[in-house]
RODREN-931147 format. One line per field, with one value per residue: x, y, z of N, C-alpha, C in turn; residue in one letter; residue number from 1. Coordinates in steps of 0.05 Angstrom, whole numbers, plus 5000, padded with zeros to 4 digits. Example, Ala and Ser with C-alpha at 12.3 -4.5 7.8 and 13.67 -1.06 7.14 Angstrom:
REM residues 2
nu 5264, 5257
nv 4886, 4955
nw 5156, 5142
cau 5246, 5273
cav 4910, 4979
caw 5156, 5143
cu 5264, 5258
cv 4934, 5001
cw 5156, 5157
resn A, S
resi 1, 2
REM end
This chain:
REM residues 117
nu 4087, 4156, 4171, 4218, 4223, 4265, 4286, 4270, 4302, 4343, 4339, 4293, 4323, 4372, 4349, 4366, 4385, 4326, 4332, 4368, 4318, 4282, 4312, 4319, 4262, 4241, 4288, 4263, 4219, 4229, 4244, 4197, 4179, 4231, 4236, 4187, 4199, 4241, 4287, 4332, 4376, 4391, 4348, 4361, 4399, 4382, 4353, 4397, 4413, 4377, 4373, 4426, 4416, 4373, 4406, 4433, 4394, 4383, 4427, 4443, 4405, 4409, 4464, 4508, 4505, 4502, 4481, 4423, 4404, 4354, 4350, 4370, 4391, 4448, 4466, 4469, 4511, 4550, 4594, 4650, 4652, 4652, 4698, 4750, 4827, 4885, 4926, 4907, 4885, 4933, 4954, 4910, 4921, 4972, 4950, 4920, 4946, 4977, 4949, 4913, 4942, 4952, 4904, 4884, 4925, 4917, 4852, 4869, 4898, 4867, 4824, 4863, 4861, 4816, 4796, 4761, 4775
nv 1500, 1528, 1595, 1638, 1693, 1717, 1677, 1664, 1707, 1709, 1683, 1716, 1754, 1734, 1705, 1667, 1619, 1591, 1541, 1506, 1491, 1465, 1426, 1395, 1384, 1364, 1312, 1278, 1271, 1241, 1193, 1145, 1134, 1115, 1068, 1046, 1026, 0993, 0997, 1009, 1029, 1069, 1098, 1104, 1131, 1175, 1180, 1203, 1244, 1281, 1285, 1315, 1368, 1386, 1390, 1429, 1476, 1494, 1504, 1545, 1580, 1599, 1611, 1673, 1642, 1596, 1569, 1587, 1637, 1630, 1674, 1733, 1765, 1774, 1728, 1688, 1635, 1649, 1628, 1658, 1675, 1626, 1602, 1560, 1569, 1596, 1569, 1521, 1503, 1474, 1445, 1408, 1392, 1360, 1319, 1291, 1281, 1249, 1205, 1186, 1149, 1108, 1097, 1076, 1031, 0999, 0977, 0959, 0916, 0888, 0878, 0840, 0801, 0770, 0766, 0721, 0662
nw 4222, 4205, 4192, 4154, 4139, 4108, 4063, 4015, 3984, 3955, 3915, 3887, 3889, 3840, 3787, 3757, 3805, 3800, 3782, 3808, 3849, 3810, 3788, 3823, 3840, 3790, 3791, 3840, 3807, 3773, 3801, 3814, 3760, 3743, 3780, 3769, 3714, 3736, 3743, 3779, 3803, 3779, 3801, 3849, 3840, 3825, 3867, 3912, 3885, 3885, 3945, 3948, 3913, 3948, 3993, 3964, 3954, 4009, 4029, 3983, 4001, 4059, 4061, 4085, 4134, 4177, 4230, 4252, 4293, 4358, 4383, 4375, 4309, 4305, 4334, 4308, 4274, 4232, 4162, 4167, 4230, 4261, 4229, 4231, 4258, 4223, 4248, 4271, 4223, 4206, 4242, 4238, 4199, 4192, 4231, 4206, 4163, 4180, 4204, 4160, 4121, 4158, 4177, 4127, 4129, 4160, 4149, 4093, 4115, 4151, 4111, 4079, 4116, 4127, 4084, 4038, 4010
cau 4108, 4162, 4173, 4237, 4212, 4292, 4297, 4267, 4308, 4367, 4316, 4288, 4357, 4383, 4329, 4392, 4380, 4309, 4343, 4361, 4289, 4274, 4326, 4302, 4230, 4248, 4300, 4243, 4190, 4231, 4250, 4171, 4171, 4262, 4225, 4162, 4218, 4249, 4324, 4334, 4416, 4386, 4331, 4377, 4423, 4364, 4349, 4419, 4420, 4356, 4385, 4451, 4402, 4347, 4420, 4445, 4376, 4386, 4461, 4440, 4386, 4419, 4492, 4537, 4495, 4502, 4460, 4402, 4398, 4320, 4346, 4369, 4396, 4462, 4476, 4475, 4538, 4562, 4613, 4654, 4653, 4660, 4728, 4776, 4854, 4901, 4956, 4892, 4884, 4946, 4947, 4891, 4929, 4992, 4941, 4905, 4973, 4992, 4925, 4898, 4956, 4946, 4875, 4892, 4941, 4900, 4833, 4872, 4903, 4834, 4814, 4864, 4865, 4789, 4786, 4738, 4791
cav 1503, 1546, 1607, 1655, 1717, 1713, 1655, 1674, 1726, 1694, 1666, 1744, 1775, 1723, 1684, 1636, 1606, 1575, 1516, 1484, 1479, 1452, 1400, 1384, 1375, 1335, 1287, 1264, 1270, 1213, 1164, 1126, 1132, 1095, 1053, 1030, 1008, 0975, 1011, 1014, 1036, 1096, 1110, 1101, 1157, 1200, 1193, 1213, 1264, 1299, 1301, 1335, 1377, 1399, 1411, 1456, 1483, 1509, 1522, 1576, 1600, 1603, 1624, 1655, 1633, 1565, 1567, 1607, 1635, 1638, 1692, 1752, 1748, 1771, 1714, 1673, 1626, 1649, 1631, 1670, 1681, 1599, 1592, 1555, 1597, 1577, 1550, 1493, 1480, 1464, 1425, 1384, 1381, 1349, 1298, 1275, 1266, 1223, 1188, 1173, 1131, 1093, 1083, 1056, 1013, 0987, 0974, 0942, 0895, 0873, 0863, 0814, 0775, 0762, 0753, 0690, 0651
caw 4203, 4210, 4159, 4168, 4110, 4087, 4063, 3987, 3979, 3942, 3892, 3870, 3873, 3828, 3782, 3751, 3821, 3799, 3759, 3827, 3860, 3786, 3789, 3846, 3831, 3760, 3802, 3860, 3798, 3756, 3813, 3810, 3735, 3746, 3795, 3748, 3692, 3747, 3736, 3811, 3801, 3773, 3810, 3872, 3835, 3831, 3897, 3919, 3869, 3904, 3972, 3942, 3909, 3974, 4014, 3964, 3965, 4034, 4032, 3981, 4023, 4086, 4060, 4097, 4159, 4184, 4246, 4254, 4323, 4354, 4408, 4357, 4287, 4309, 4353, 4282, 4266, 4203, 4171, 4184, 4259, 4265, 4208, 4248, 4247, 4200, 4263, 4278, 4209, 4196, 4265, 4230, 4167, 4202, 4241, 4180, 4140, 4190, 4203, 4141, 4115, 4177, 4170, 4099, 4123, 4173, 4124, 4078, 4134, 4159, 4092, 4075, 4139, 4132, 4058, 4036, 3991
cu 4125, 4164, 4186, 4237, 4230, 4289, 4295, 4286, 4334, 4351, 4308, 4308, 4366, 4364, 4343, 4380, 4356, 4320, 4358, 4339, 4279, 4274, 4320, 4278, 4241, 4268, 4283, 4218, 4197, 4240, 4222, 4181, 4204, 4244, 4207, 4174, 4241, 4286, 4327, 4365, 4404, 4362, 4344, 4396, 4406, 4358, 4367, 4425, 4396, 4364, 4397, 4441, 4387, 4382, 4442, 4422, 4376, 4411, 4457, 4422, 4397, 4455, 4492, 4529, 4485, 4485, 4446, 4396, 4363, 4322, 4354, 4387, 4436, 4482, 4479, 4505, 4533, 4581, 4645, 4663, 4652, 4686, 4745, 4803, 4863, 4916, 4933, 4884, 4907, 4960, 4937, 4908, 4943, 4981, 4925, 4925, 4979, 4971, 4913, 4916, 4957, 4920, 4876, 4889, 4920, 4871, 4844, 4876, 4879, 4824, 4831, 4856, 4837, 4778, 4778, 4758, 4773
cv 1528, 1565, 1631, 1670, 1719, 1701, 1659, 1689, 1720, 1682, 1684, 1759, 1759, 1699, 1656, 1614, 1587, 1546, 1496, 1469, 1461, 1427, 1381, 1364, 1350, 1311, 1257, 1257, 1230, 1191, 1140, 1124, 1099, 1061, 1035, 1014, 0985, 0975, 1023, 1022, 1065, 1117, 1117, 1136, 1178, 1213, 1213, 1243, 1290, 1303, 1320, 1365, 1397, 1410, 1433, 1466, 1511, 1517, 1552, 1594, 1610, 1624, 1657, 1644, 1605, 1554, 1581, 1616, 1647, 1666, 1724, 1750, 1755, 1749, 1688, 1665, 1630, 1630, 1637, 1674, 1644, 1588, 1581, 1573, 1576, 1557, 1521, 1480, 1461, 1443, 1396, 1374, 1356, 1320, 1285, 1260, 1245, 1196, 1179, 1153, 1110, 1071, 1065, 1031, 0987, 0963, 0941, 0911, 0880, 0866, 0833, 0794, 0769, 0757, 0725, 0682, 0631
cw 4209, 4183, 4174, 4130, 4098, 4068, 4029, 3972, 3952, 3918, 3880, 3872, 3848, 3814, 3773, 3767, 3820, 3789, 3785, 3839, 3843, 3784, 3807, 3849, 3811, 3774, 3818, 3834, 3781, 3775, 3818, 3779, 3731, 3761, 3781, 3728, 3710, 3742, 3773, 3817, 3800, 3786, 3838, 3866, 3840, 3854, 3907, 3917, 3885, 3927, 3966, 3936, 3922, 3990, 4005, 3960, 3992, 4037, 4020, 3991, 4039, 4080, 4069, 4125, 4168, 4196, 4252, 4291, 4335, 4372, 4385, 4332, 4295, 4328, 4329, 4282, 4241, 4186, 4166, 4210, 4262, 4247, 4233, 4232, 4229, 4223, 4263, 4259, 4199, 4217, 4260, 4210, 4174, 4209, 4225, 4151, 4151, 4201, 4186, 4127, 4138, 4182, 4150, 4105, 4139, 4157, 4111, 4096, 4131, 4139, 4078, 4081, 4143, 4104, 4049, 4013, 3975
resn X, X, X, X, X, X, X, X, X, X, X, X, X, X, X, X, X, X, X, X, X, X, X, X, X, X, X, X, X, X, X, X, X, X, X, X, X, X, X, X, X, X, X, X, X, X, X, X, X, X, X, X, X, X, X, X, X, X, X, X, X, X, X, X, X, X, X, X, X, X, X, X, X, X, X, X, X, X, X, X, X, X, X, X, X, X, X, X, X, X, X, X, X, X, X, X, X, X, X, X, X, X, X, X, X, X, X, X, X, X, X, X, X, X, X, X, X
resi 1, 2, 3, 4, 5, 6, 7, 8, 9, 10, 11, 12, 13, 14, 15, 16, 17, 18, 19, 20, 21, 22, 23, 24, 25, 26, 27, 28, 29, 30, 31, 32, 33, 34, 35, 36, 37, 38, 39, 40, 41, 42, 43, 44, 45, 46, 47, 48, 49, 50, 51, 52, 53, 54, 55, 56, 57, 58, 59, 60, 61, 62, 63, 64, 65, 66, 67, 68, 69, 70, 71, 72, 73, 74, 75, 76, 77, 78, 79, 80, 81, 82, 83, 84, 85, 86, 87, 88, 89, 90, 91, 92, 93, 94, 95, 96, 97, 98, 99, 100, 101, 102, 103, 104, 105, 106, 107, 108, 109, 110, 111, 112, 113, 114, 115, 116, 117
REM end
């Protein structure tokens, strides 16, 4: 198992923070009990709701450090030191304005022209 002595630390600076691990716990505890009543919509949500849960979990553990480096801690992606600039987001912005109405259009297409009448 691994165990990096940080990782707590965010949990006794700030006790607030317990009421995720919590949510956590009580989400995974009621999906058998969802399951036993046979409410499988909701036990499904629960599930869902527990991932969301475990990966903010570790987001507030880990924040602002993304990737953990094993060679020294300064070699860590933050982030920080990984932000793309503003000129490439707005690069992306440009290619997603013009790509996602495309995608759409596309979608919808293929859904007509294969719709079961």
């Amino acid at each position: 198992m691994i165990y990096i002595p940080h990782l707590s630390d965010r949990f006794k600076d700030s006790p607030v923070l317990f009421v995720v691990p919590l949510l956590a716990f009580l989400s995974i505890a009621n999906i058998p009990r969802l399951v036993k009543k046979r409410k499988f919509q909701s036990a499904f949500l629960f599930s869902s709701l527990t991932v969301s849960l475990l990966l903010m979990l570790v987001a507030i553990e880990l924040y602002p450090v993304l990737i953990l480096s094993t060679i020294a801690p300064e070699y860590n992606m933050t982030i920080y030191n990984t932000a793309s600039s503003e000129k490439s987001l707005g690069i992306m912005l440009t290619i997603v304005a013009i790509g996602v109405p495309l995608v759409a259009a596309y979608t919808f297409f293929v859904y007509r022209t294969f719709m079961v009448r």
